[in-house]
C-alpha positions in Angstrom: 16.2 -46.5 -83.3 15.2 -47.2 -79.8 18.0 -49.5 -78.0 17.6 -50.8 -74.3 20.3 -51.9 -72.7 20.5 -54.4 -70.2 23.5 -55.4 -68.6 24.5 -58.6 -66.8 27.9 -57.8 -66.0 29.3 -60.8 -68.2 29.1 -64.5 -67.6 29.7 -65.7 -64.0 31.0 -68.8 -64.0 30.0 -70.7 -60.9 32.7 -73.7 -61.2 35.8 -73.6 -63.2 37.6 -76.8 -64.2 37.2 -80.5 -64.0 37.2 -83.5 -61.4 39.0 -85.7 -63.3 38.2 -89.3 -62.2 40.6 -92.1 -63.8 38.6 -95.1 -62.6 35.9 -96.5 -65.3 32.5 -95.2 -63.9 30.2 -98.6 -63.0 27.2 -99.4 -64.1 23.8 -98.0 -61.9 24.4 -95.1 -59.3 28.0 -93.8 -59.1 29.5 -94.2 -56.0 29.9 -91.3 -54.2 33.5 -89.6 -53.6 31.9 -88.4 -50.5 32.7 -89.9 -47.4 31.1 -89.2 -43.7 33.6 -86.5 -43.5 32.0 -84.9 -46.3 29.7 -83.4 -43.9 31.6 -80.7 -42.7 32.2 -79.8 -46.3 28.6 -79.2 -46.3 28.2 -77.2 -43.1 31.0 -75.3 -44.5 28.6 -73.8 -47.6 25.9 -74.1 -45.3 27.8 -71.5 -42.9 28.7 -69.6 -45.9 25.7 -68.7 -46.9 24.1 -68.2 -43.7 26.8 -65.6 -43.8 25.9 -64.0 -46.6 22.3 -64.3 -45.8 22.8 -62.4 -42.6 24.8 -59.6 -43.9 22.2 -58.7 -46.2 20.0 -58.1 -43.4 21.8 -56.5 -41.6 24.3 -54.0 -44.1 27.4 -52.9 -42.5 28.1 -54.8 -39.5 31.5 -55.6 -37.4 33.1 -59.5 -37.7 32.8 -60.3 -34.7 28.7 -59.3 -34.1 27.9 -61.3 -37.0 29.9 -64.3 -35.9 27.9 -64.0 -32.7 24.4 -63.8 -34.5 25.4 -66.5 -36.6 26.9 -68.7 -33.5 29.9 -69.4 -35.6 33.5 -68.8 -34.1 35.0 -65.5 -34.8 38.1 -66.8 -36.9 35.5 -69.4 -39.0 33.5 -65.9 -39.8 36.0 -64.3 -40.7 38.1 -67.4 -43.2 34.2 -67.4 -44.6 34.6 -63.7 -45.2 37.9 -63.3 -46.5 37.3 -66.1 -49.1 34.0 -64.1 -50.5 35.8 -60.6 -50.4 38.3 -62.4 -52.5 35.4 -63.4 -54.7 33.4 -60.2 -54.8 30.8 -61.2 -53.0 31.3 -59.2 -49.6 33.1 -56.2 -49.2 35.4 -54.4 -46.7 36.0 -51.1 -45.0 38.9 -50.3 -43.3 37.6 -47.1 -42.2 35.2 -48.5 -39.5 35.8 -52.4 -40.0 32.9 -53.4 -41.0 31.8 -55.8 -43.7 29.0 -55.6 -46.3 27.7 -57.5 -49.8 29.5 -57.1 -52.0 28.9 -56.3 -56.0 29.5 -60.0 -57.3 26.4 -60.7 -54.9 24.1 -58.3 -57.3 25.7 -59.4 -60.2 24.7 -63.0 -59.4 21.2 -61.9 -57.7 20.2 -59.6 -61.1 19.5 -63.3 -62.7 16.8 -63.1 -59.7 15.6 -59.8 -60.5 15.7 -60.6 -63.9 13.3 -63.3 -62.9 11.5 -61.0 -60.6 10.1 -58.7 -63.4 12.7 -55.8 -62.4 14.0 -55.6 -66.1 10.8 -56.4 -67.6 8.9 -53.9 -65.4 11.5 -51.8 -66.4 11.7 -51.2 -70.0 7.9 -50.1 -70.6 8.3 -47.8 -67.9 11.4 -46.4 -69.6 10.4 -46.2 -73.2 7.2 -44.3 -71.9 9.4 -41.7 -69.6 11.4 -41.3 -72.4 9.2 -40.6 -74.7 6.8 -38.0 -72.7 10.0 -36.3 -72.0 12.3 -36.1 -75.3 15.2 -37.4 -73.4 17.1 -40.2 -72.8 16.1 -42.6 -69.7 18.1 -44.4 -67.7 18.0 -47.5 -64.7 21.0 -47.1 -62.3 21.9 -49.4 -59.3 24.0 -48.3 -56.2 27.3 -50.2 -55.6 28.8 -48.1 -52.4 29.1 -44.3 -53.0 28.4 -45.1 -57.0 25.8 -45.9 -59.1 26.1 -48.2 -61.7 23.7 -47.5 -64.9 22.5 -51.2 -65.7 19.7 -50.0 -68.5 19.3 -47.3 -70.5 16.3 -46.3 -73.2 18.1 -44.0 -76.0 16.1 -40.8 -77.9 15.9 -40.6 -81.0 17.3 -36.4 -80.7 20.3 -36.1 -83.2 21.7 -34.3 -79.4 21.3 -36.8 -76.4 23.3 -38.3 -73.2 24.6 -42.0 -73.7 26.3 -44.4 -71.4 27.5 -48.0 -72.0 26.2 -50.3 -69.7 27.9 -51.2 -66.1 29.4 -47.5 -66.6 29.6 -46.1 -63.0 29.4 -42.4 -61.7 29.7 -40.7 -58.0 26.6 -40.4 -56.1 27.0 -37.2 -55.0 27.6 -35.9 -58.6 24.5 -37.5 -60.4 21.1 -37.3 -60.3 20.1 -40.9 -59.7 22.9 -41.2 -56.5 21.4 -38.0 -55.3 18.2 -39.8 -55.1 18.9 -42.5 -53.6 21.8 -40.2 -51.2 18.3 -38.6 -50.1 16.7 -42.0 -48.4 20.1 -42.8 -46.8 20.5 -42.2 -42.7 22.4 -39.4 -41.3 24.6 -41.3 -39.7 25.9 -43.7 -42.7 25.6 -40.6 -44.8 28.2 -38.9 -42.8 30.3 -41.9 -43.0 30.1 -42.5 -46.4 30.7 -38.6 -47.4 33.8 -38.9 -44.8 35.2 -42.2 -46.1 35.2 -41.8 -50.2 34.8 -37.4 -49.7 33.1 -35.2 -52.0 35.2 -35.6 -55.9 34.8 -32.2 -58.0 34.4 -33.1 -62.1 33.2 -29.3 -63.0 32.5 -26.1 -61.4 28.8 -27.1 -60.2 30.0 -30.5 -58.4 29.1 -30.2 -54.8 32.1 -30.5 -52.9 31.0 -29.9 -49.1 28.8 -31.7 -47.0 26.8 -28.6 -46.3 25.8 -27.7 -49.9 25.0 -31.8 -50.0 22.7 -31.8 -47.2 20.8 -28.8 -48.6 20.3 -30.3 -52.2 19.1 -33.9 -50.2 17.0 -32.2 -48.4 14.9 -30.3 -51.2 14.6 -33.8 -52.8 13.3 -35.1 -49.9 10.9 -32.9 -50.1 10.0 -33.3 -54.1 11.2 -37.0 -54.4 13.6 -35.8 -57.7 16.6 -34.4 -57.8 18.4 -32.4 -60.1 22.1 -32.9 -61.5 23.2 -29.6 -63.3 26.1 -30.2 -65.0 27.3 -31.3 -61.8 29.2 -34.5 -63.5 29.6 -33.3 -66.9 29.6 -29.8 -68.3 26.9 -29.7 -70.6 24.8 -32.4 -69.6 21.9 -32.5 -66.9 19.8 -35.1 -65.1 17.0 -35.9 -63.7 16.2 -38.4 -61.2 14.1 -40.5 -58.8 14.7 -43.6 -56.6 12.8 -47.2 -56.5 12.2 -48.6 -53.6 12.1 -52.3 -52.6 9.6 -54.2 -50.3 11.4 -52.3 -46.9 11.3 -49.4 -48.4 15.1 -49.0 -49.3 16.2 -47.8 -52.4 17.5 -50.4 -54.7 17.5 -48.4 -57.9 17.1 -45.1 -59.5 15.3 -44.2 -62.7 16.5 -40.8 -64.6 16.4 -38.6 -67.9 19.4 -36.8 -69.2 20.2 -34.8 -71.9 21.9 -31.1 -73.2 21.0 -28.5 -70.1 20.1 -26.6 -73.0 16.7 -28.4 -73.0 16.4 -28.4 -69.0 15.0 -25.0 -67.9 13.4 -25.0 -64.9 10.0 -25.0 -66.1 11.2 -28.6 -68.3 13.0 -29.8 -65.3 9.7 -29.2 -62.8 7.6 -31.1 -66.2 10.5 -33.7 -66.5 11.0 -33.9 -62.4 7.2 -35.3 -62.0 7.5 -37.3 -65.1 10.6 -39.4 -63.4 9.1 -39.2 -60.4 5.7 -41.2 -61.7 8.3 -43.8 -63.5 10.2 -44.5 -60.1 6.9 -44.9 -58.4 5.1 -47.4 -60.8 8.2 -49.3 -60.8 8.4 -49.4 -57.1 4.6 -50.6 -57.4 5.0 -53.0 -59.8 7.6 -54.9 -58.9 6.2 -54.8 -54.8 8.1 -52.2 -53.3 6.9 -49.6 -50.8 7.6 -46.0 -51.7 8.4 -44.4 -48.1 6.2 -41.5 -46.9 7.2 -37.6 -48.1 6.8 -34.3 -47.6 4.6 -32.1 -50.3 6.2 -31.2 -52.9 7.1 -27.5 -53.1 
């Protein structure tokens, strides 16, 4: 029985608790508990999301840059910031101090792309891929040197690769992150690799930035890569990224299954097959697919 997932990374609950008022409401238009000062309780989320805003723009960027963009003082940017890292909603790296968005942001923003016909776009697109090519497809998000797989379209083989929803995995060591690896610059590559290194799960895991830069580039030049048992033993995948209006790569759409059924003749067949699904994806929900080499 075909099953897509979907995840939503459980309820987020915007407000918790009550205001407890003691006073009997009055009849007609309550009276406001806001006073005139109220309005620098206002600027306040105002600032905060022009925050946020701004560091979506602009990725990794140093405190006190962004404060100056923003015209805010350096320690207001940075209370602002500290509150949503506490929350999830920007993140922090010690390594170069920098600050980015953080995963509760797309957790909150997927109701968006919910709305946006990502999911919807999606699951057609999937049950199609997956059943031209046997195997089971998958939709992955990135979430730092990770992906996170958000949807999945199971086969109905008695043999095939499952994983639960919001189940992450190491870029480097799947075939979705390699993707999307692929689109990243050379310089925040390097950092990246440097700051989380290169984990080994079996004997096929790249491990060194040289073997990583070879397998990115031969997917730059096809636009799918190829996870051989690289995460688990046993188990291969195939992948491709999606990319959004700006040509970044949001998402990743794959197939995996035994590596018994991925020669290389089925992994060229299954390669192009992912490759079409990323693409009318990227289409469809009004990306722009950067230019690439020929395949070879």
């Amino acid at each position: 029985m075909e099953r897509f997932f979907i995840s939503d990374f459980g309820n987020f609950t915007f407000f918790k608790g009550q205001i407890m008022d003691s006073q009997r409401k009055q009849r007609g238009r309550p009276r406001s508990k806001f006073t005139d000062n109220s309005g620098a309780t206002m600027q306040s989320l105002d600032r905060a999301l022009g925050v946020l805003t701004s560091l979506s723009s602009y990725g990794q960027t140093a405190l006190t840059d962004l404060a100056h963009r923003l015209g805010i003082p350096v320690a207001t940017t940075h209370r602002i910031l500290t509150t949503m890292q506490k929350n999830g909603f920007v993140a922090f790296d010690e390594a170069d101090q920098t600050w980015s968005i953080g995963i509760e942001a797309y957790r909150t923003g997927s109701a968006f792309l919910r709305r946006n016909n990502l999911f919807d776009v999606s699951r057609p697109i999937l049950r199609r891929l997956m059943e031209n090519t046997g195997e089971t497809a998958n939709l992955a998000v990135p979430d730092g040197f990770e992906v996170i797989f958000i949807g999945q379209v199971e086969t109905s083989q008695p043999i095939r690769a499952f994983f639960n929803p919001g189940v992450r995995t190491s870029m480097h060591a799947s075939g979705v992150g390699k993707a999307i690896l692929a689109t990243w610059d050379e310089p925040v590559l390097t950092r990246m690799v440097a700051t989380h290194g290169l984990a080994s799960y079996t004997n096929a895991t790249i491990t060194t930035a040289a073997a990583l830069d070879g397998a990115l580039e031969k997917i730059r030049r096809t636009g799918w890569s190829f996870d051989a048992e690289e995460r688990y033993g046993g188990m291969s995948c195939i992948g491709a990224a999606i990319y959004n209006a700006g040509s970044e790569a949001i998402a990743g759409i794959s197939v995996s299954g035994p590596s018994t059924r991925f020669s290389d003749d089925a992994a060229r067949l299954f390669g192009q097959s992912v490759l079409e699904a990323a693409d009318q994806i990227t289409a469809q929900i009004g990306g722009v697919k950067p230019k690439q080499q020929d395949d070879i």
